[in-house]
N, C-alpha and C positions, 0 to 999 in steps of 0.2 A: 396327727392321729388318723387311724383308717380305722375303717367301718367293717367288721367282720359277719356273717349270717351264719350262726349255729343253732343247731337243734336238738332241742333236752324234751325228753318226756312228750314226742310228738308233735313237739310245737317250734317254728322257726323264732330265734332272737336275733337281734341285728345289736352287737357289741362295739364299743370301739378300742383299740391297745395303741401303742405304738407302731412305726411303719415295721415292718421286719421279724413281727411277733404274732402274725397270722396264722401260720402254723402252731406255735406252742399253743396260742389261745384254742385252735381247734383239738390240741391232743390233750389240751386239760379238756373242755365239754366233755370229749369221748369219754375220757378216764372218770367223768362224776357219773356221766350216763349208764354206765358197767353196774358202778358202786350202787348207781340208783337203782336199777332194772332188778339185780341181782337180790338188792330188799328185797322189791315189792314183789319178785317172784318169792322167794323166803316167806317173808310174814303176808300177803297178802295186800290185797289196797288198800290200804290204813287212812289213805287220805293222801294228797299229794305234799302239804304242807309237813303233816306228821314224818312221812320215808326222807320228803328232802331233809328235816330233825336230824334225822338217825344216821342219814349219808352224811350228814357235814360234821355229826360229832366222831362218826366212824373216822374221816379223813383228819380232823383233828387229833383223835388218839392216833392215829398212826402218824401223826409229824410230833406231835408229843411224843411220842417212841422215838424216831429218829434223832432229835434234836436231842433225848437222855444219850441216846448210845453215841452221839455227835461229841455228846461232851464228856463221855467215861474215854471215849477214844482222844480224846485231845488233852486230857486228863494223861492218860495213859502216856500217850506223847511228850507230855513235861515231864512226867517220870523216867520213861526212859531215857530223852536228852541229857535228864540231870545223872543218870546214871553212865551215859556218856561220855558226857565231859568230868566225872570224877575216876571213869575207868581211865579216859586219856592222860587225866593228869597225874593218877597212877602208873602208867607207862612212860610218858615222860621221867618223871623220878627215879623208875624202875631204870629207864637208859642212861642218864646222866649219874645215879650209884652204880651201876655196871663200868661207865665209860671212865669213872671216878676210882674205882677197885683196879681198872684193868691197867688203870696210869699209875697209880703203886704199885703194882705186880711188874710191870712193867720197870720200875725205878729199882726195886728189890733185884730183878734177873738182871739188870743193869752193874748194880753192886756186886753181886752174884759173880759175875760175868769177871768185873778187875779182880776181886779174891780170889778165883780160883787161876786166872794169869801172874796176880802176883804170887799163889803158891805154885805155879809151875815155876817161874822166874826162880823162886827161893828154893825152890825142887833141885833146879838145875843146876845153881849156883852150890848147892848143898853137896847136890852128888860130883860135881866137879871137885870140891876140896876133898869131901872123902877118893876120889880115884888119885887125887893127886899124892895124897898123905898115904893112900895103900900103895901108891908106886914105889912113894918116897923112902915106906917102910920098906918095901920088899926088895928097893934097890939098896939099902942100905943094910941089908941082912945078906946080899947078895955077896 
């Protein structure tokens, strides 16, 4: 522990914190000293015991505020995470139905692909017997 000398309201106090928290201890003082000064100019000297009242429950409502919005925001955070990981797992699905569509579509043009070879095959094979049988006819009219 070290020994700190700050001063509130005129008067030196000798604090102790841990090593390495010298400083924050002197920038909370300063920060009550503001809040306190700032009373007792506001409502007047009420008393010293009464302003430091009003300074502490002052600092209190505003960490009471902080900590509401600390936790609508971390509230908020679970929410949207959850809505996160159900958007993903809707794109997921989303990819894997597409990747799924695209592999039958793919098997269909596949199919596609020999029917229209075997109707060329059966095209050609067709139109050969007819040139043959119109030769055949025309040579034998001939």
């Amino acid at each position: 522990m070290v020994n700190v000398n700050v001063n509130f309201n005129g008067r030196d106090y000798l604090l102790a914190c841990e090593e390495g928290q010298e400083e924050d201890l002197q920038k909370l003082t300063d920060e009550l000293s503001k809040k306190f000064n700032q009373l007792k100019k506001d409502l007047g000297n009420l008393g010293e015991g009464k302003l430091l009242l009003i300074t502490a429950i002052q600092v209190i409502d505003e960490l009471y505020t902080l900590k509401t919005s600390l936790q609508k925001l971390k509230n908020h955070s679970s929410e949207l995470e959850k809505k996160f990981k159900e958007i993903k797992n809707l794109s997921v699905k989303y990819k894997d139905d597409r990747d799924k569509e695209v592999k039958e579509l793919k098997s269909v043009l596949q199919g596609l692909k020999k029917t229209v070879e075997e109707n060329q095959t059966n095209y050609s094979e067709i139109l050969n017997k007819a040139s043959e049988s119109i030769n055949s006819f025309i040579t034998k009219a001939v």
